[in-house]
C-alpha positions in Angstrom: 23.8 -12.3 -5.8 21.0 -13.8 -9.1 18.6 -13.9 -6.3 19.0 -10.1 -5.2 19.2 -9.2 -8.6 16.2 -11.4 -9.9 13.9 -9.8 -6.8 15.6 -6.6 -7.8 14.3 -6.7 -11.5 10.7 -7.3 -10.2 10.6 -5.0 -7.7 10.9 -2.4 -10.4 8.3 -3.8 -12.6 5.9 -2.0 -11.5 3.8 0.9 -12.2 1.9 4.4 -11.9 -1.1 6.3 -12.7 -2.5 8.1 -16.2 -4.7 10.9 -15.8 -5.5 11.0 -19.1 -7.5 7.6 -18.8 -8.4 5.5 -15.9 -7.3 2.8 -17.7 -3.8 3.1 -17.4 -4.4 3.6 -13.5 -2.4 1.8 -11.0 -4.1 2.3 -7.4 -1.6 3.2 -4.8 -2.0 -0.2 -2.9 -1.1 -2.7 -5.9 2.0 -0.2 -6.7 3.1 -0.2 -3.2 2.2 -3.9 -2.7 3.8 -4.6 -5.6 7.1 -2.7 -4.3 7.1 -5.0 -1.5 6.3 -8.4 -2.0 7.9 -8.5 -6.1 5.5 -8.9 -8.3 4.5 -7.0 -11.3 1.2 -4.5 -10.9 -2.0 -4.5 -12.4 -4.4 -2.2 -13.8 -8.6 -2.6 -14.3 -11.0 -4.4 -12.1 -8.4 -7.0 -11.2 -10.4 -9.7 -9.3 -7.6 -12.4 -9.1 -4.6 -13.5 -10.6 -1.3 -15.3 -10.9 2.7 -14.8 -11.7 4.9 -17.5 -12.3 8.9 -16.8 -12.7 10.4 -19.6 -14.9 13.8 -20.2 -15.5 15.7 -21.2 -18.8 15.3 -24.8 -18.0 11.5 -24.3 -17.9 11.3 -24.7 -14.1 9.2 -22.8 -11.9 11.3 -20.6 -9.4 8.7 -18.3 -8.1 4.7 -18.1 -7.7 2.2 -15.3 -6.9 -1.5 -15.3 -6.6 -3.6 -12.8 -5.5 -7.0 -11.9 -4.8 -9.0 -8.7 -4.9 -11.6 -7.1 -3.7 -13.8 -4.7 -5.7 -12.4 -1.6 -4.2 -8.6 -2.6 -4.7 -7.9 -4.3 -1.6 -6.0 -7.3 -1.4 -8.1 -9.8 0.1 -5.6 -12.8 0.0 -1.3 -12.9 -1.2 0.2 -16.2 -1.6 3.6 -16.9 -2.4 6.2 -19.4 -3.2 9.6 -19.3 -3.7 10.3 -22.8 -5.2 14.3 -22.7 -5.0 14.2 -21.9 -1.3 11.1 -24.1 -0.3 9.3 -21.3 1.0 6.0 -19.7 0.9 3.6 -18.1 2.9 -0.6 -16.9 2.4 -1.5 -13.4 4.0 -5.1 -13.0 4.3 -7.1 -9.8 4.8 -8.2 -9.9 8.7 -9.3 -6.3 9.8 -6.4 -3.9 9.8 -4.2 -6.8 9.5 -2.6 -9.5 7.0 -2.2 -12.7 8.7 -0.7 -15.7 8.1 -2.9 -18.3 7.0 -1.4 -21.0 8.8 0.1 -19.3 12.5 -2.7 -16.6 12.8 0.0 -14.4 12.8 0.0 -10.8 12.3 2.2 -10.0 9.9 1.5 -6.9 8.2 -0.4 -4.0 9.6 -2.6 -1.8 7.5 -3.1 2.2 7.5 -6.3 3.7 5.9 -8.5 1.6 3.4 -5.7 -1.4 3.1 -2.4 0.7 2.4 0.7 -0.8 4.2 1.4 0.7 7.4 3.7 -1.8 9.7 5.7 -5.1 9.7 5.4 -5.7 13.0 7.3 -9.0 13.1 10.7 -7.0 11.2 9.6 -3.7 13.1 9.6 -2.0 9.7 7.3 1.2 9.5 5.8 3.0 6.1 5.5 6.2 4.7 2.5 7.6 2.4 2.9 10.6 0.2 -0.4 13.1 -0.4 -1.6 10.5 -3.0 -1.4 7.2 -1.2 1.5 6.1 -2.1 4.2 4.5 -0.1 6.9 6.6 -0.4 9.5 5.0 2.0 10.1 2.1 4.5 12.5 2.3 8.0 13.3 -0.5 10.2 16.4 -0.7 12.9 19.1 -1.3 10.5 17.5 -0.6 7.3 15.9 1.9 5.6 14.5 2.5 1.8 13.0 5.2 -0.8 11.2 4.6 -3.5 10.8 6.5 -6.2 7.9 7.4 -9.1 7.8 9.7 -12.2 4.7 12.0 -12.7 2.4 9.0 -13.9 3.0 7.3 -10.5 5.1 4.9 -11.7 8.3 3.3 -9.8 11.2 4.7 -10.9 13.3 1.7 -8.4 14.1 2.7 -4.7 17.3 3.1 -2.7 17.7 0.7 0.0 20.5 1.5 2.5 21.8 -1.3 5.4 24.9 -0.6 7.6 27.4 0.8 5.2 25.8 -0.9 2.1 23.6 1.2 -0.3 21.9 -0.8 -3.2 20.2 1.3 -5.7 17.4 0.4 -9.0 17.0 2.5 -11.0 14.3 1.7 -13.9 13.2 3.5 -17.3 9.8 2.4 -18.7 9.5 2.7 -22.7 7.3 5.8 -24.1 4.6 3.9 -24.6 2.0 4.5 -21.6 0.1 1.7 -22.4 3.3 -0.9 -22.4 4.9 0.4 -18.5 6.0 -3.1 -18.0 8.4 -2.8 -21.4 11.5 -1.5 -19.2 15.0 -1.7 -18.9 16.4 -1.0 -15.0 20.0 -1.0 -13.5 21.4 -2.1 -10.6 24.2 -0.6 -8.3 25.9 -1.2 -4.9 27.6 1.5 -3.2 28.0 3.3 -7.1 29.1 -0.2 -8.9 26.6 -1.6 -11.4 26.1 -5.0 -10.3 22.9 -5.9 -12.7 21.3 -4.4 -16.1 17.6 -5.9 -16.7 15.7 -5.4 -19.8 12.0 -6.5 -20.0 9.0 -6.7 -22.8 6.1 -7.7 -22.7 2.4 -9.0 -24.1 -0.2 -7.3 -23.0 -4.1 -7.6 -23.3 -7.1 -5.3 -23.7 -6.7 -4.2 -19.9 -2.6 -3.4 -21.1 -2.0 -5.5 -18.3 0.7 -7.8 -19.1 0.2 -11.9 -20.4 3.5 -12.7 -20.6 6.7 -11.1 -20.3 10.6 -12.0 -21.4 13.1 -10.9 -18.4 16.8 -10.9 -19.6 18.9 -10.2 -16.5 22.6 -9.5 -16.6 24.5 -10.1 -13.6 27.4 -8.1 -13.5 29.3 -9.4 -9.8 31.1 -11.7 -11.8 33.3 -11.8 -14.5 32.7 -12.4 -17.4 29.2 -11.4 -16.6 26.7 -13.5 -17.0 23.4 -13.4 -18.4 20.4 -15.5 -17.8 17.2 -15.3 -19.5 13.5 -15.7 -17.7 9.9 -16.0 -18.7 7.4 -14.1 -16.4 3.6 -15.9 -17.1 0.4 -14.1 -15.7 -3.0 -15.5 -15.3 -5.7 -12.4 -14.9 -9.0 -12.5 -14.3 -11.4 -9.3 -14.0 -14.5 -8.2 -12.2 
């Protein structure tokens, strides 16, 4: 249940759009990616970067990099999940992301580089009127995410079978500090996980690094464990 809850916690990190200043933009495919492969978004002319997920024992658990092009399109993903041994590199190839390694299509694009198809899971997306993926369906699954008016990710709903596991997040008031939220988790109505998060941020308000204190409410007396979420950015 700490893994759903850590990828969860993430998943919510993420965030919208300010129309006051460009700045404080998040483009429809680094909010939506973000949704989908958990990692926390960024804003500016993001040309690469890197999230690592470190425990309380100062060990690695999870690794992101990314690379992107100047119009916002993920050219490269690469992940690793260092407490399962598993990873994988998606590389821009035409409409597609394909594994580095098999050549394999794994994710299929719609538009410019929005998400459109997980072929391999038979999992299909939906946009909204601004780009934004708005929902996800596959044979036994299906989820909706939500945003407030800046275009930020309120959590998503993700229902399986008889299961329904909810996230619901609330970023601070500060436009400028998104990634400085607190976010609860429920399945089928029970609160299974409260996450609070703050952060450093630098000139682009993009986060440096962030504290994640996770409470895991399954078990009893629940537990809490604390993380430390370090990014690497470099811009265009």
């Amino acid at each position: 249940m700490n893994k759903i809850i850590i990828l969860c916690a993430l998943a919510a990190s993420v965030a919208g759009c300010d129309n006051q200043n460009n700045t404080l933009s998040y483009t429809p495919e680094m909010a939506s990616f973000s949704n989908e492969f958990d990692f926390d978004p960024l804003r500016g002319p993001v040309k690469d970067f890197s999230q690592t997920l470190i425990n309380e024992k100062g060990e690695v658990i999870k690794h992101v990099v990314g690379f992107v092009s100047e119009e916002g399109c993920f050219n490269e993903l690469e992940f690793h999940d260092l407490e399962n041994n598993t990873g994988a590199t998606l590389v821009l190839d035409a409409n597609y992301y394909i594994d580095s390694l098999s050549r394999e299509k794994r994710v299929k694009l719609q538009g410019k580089c929005q998400l459109a198809e997980l072929p391999g899971a038979a999992v299909t997306y939906e946009t909204d009127d601004n780009g934004f993926v708005v929902s996800a369906r596959g044979k036994e699954t299906s989820v909706v995410y939500h945003y407030d008016m800046d275009g930020y990710p309120l959590g998503k709903i993700t229902k399986a079978h008889d299961d329904t596991l909810a996230i619901t997040a609330k970023a601070g008031n500060d436009k400028k500090k998104k990634l400085d939220y607190t976010s609860e988790s429920t399945l089928n109505g029970k609160s299974i996980g409260l996450v609070t998060q703050t952060c450093d941020y630098d000139g682009h308000f993009n986060p440096l690094e962030c504290v994640l204190n996770i409470t895991d409410e399954s078990v009893k007396p629940p537990k809490v464990e604390k993380y430390t979420i370090k990014n690497s950015i470099h811009y265009y």
